[in-house]
C-alpha positions as CSV (number, residue, x, y, z in Angstrom):
1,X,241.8,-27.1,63.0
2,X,240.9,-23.6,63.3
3,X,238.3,-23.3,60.4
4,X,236.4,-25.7,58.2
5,X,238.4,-27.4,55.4
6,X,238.7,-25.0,52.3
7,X,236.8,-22.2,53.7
8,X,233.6,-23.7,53.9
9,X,230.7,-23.7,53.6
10,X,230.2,-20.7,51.6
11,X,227.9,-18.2,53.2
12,X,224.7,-17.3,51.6
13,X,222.3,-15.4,53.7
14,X,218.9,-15.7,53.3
15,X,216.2,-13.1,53.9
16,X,214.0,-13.4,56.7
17,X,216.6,-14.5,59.2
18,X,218.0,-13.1,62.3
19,X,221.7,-11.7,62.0
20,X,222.5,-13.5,65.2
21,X,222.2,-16.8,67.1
22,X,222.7,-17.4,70.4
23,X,223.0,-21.2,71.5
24,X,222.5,-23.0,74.8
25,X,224.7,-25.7,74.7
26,X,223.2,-28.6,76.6
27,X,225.8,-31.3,76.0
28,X,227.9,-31.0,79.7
29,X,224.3,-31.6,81.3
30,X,221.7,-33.1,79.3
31,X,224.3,-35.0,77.2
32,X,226.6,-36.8,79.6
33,X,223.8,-37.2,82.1
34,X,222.6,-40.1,79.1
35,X,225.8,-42.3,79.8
36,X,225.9,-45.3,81.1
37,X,228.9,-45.1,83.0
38,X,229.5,-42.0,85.3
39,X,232.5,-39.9,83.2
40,X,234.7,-38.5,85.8
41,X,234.4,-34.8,87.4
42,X,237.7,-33.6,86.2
43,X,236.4,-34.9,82.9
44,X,233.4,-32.8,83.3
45,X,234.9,-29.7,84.1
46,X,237.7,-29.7,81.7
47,X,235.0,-30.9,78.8
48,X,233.1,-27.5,79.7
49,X,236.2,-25.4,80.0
50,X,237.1,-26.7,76.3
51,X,233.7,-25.5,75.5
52,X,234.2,-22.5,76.4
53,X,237.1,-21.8,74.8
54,X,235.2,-22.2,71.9
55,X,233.0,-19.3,72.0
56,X,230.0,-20.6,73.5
57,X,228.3,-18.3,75.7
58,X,226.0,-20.3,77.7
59,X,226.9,-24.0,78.6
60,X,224.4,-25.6,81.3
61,X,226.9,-26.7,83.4
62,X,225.3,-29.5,85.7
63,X,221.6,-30.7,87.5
64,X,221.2,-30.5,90.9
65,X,218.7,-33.0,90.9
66,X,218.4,-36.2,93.4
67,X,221.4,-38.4,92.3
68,X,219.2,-41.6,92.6
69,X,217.4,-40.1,89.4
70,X,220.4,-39.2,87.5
71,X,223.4,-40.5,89.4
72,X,225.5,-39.5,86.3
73,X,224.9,-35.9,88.0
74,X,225.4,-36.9,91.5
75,X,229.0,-34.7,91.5
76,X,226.9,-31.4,90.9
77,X,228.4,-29.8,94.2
78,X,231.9,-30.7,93.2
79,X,231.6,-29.5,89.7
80,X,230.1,-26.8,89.9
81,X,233.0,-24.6,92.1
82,X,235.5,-26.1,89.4
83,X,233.9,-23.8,86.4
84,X,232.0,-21.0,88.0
85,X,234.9,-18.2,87.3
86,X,234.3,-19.1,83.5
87,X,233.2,-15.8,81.8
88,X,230.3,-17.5,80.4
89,X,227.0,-18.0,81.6
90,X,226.5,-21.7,83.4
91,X,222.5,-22.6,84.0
92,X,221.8,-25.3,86.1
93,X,218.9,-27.7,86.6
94,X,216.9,-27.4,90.0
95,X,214.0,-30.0,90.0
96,X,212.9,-28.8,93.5
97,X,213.1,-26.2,96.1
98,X,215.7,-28.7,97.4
99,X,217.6,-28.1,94.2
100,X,217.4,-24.9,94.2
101,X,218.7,-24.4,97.7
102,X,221.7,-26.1,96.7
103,X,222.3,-24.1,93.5
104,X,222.1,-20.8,95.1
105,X,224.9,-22.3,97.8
106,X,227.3,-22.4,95.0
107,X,226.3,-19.0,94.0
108,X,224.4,-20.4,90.6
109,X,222.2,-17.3,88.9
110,X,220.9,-18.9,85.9
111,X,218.9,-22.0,87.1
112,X,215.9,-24.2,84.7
113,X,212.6,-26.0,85.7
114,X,212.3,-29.2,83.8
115,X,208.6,-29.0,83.0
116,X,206.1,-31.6,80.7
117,X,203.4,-30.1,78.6
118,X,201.8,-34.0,78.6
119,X,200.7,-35.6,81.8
120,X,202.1,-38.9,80.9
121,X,205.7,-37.2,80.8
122,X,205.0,-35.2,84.1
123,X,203.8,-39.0,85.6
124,X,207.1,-41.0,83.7
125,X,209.8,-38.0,84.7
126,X,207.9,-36.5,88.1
127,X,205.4,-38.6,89.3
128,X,202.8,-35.6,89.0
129,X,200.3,-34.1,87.0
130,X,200.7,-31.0,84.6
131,X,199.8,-29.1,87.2
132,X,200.8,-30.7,90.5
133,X,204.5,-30.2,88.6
134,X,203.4,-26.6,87.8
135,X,202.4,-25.8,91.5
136,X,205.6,-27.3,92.9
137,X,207.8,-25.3,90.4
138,X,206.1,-21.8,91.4
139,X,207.8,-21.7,94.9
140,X,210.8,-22.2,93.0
141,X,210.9,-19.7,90.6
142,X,209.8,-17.4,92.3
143,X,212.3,-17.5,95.3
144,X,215.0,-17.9,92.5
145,X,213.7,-14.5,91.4
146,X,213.5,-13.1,94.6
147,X,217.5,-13.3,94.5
148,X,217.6,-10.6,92.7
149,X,217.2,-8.9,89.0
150,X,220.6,-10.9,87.9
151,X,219.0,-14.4,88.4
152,X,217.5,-15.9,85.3
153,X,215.2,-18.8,85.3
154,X,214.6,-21.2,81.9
155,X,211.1,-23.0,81.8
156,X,211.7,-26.5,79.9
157,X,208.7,-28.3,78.3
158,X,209.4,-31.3,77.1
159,X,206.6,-33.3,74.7
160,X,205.5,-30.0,72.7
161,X,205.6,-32.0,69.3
162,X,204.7,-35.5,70.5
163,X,204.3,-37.8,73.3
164,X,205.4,-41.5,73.0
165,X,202.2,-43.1,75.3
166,X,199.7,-40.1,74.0
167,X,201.0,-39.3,70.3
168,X,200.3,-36.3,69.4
169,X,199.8,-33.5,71.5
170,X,197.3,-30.2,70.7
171,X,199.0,-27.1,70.2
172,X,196.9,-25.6,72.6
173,X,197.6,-27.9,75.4
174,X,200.9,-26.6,74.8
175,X,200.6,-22.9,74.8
176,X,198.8,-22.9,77.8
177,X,201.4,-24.9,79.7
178,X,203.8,-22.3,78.0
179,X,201.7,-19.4,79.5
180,X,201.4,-21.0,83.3
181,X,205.1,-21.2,82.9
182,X,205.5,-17.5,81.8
183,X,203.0,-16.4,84.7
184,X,204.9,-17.5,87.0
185,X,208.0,-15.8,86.1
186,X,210.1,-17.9,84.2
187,X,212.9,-15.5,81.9
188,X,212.9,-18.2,78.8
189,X,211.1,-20.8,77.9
190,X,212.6,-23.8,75.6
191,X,210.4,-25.5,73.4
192,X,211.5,-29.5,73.6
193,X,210.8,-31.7,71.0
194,X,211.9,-34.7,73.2
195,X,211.1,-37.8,70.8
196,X,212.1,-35.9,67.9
197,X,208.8,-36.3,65.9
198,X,208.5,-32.3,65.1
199,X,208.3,-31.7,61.1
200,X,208.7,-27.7,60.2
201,X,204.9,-27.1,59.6
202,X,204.0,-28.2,63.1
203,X,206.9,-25.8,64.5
204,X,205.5,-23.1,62.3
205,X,202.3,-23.4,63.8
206,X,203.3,-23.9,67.3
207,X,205.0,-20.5,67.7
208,X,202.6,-18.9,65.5
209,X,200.4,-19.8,67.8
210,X,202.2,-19.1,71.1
211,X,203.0,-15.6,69.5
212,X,199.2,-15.3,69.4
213,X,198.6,-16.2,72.8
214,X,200.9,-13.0,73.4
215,X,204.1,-15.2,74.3
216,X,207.2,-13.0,73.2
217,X,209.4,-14.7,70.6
218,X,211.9,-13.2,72.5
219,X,211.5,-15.2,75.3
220,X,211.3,-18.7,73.3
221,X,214.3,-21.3,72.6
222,X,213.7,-24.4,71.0
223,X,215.1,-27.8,72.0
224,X,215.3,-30.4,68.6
225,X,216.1,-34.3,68.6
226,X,217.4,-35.6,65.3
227,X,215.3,-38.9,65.8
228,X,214.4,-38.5,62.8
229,X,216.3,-36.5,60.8
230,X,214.6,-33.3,61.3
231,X,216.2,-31.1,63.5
232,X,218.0,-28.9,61.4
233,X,215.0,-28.5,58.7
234,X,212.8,-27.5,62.3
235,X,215.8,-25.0,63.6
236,X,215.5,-23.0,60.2
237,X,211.6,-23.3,60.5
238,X,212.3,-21.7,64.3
239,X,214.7,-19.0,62.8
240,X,212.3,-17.6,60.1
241,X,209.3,-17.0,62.8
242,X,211.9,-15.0,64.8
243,X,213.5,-17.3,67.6
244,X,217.1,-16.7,68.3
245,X,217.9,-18.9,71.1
246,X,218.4,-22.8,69.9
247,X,219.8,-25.7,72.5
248,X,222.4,-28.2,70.8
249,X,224.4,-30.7,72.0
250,X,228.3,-31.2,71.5
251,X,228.9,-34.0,69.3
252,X,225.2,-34.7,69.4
253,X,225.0,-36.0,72.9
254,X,222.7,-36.9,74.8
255,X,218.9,-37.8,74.9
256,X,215.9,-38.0,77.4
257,X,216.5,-41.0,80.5
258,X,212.8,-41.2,80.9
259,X,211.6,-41.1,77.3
260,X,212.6,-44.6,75.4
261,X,212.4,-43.4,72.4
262,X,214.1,-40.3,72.6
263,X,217.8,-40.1,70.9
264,X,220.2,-37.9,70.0
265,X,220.0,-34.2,70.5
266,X,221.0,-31.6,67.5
267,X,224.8,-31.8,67.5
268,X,226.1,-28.3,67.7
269,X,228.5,-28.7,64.9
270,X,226.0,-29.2,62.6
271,X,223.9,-26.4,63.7
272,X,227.0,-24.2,63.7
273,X,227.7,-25.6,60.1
274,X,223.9,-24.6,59.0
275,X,223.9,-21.4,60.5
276,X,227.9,-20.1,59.0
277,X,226.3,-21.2,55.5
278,X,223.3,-18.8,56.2
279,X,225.8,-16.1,57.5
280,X,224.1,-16.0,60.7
281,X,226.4,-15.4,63.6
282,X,227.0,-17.0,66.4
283,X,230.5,-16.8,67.8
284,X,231.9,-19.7,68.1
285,X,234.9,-21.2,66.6
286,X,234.0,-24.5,64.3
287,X,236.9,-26.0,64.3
288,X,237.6,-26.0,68.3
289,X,234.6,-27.3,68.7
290,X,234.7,-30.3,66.3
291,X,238.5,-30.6,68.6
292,X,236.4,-29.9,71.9
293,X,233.5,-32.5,70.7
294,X,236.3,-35.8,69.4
295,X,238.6,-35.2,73.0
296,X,235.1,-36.0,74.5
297,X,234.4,-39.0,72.1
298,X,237.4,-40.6,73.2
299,X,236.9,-40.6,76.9
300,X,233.4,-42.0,76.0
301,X,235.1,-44.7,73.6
302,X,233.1,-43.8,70.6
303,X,233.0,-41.6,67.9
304,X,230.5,-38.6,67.4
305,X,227.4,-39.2,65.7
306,X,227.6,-35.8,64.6
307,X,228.3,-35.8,60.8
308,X,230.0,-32.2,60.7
309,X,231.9,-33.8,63.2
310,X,233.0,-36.4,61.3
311,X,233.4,-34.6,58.0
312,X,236.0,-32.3,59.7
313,X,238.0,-34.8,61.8
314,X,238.0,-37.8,59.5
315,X,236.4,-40.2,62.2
316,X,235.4,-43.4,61.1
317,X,231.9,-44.3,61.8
């Protein structure tokens, strides 16, 4: 399965679109760290090995966050030596200067900040305010930067489209979270729509906005849940202001543990699938990946929810 059946799709660019894509596959991290039973470490490393076999550049490998809060992460010191020699770039999640201290042991130099631009997230996922989470990820970032020019740091936000206990949330509440995050010297930021309620107009003005606050497009990923459907029509709606950095999941894994209401993330297939129609670029071979994505359904004991997925392997639903 080294292409899609029959050649397809068939690509039609489309004006106003950037040549290239880059994306951050989140599906060894935020995915499996949404199962309820722990998958095994060997699993874990050989699932991101397959990924990147696949032509994925960046796979966030692992979170070295407390394993009471995600004990599905708790092998993050085991893990991590078992992929770092990959010739691909591996972020990591560091809640804490804790964290961090035990991602720069293992030699990590791409490490994330997993902030809330809504202060009933930052209370549900850190039991802090927007900006008692803001002041305890500044020590952090910038002694990650202090390691040198090769260390990159990500900025999450999660809740920039909607919040599930304060609806919706002012664009400007999240530009200046955005901003503080920037400041403080994060590389990248990436834009979460974490209960999937984003619709393309609101993305449109979002980064329209952030752009006029004098926040570089380059600098911007965004982060869509298919809750409802919309992920893909909100990627496209990201890709004609500019952004060329969008998170996906494998097989459309994973979620948000301290948002109810959050489901699946964007399954790379089918952002892989959109994109080859557009005759964007992004490197990576469909048809391993669709492979990569049902060995991994069937050490879960379900199918993908992805639909490209699906199409191209003949699961049953």
């Amino acid at each position: 399965m080294n292409t899609p059946e029959l050649g397809l799709p068939t690509a039609v660019p489309a004006e106003g679109l950037p040549a290239r894509v880059r994306i951050h596959e989140v599906g060894a991290r935020d995915g499996l760290q949404n199962e309820k039973a722990t998958v095994p470490t060997a699993v874990k490393a050989e699932f991101i090995r397959r990924l990147a076999g696949t032509g994925l550049t960046t796979i966030e490998a692992t979170s070295f966050v407390h394993p009471k809060w995600v004990p599905q992460l708790a092998d993050a010191e085991d893990l991590y030596p078992q992929v770092c020699d990959l010739p691909v770039s591996l972020p990591v999640l560091v809640p804490n200067e804790r964290g961090l201290d035990r991602a720069l042991a293992l030699g990590a130099r791409r490490v994330a900040v997993f902030a809330s631009a809504t202060e009933s997230f930052a209370k549900a996922n850190l039991n802090r305010t927007v900006d008692e989470a803001l002041a305890m990820f500044e020590p952090v970032v910038t002694r990650a930067k202090a390691q040198g020019d090769d260390v990159h740091v990500r900025g999450y936000l999660s809740m920039c489209f909607g919040d599930p206990w304060e609806g919706a949330v002012p664009v400007p509440q999240v530009v200046g979270v955005c901003r503080a995050l920037l400041d403080m010297g994060c590389d990248e930021l990436s834009l979460g729509d974490t209960i999937g309620v984003a619709t393309p107009g609101h993305v449109t003005a979002l980064l329209t906005a952030l752009t006029g606050a004098g926040v570089p497009v380059s600098a911007l990923g965004v982060h869509f849940h298919d809750t409802y459907g919309q992920a893909l029509s909100n990627t496209l709606a990201a890709l004609q202001q500019g952004v060329t950095t969008v998170d996906a999941s494998a097989g459309g894994l994973g979620g948000c543990p301290f948002a109810k209401s959050a489901t699946g993330n964007l399954a790379t297939e089918d952002l892989v699938w959109m994109l080859r129609g557009l005759g964007i670029d992004t490197g990576v071979d469909l048809g391993r990946l669709v492979a990569t994505s049902v060995w991994m359904a069937a050490h879960l004991g379900r199918p993908s929810p992805s639909r490209t997925v699906r199409a191209l392997s003949h699961q049953e639903s």
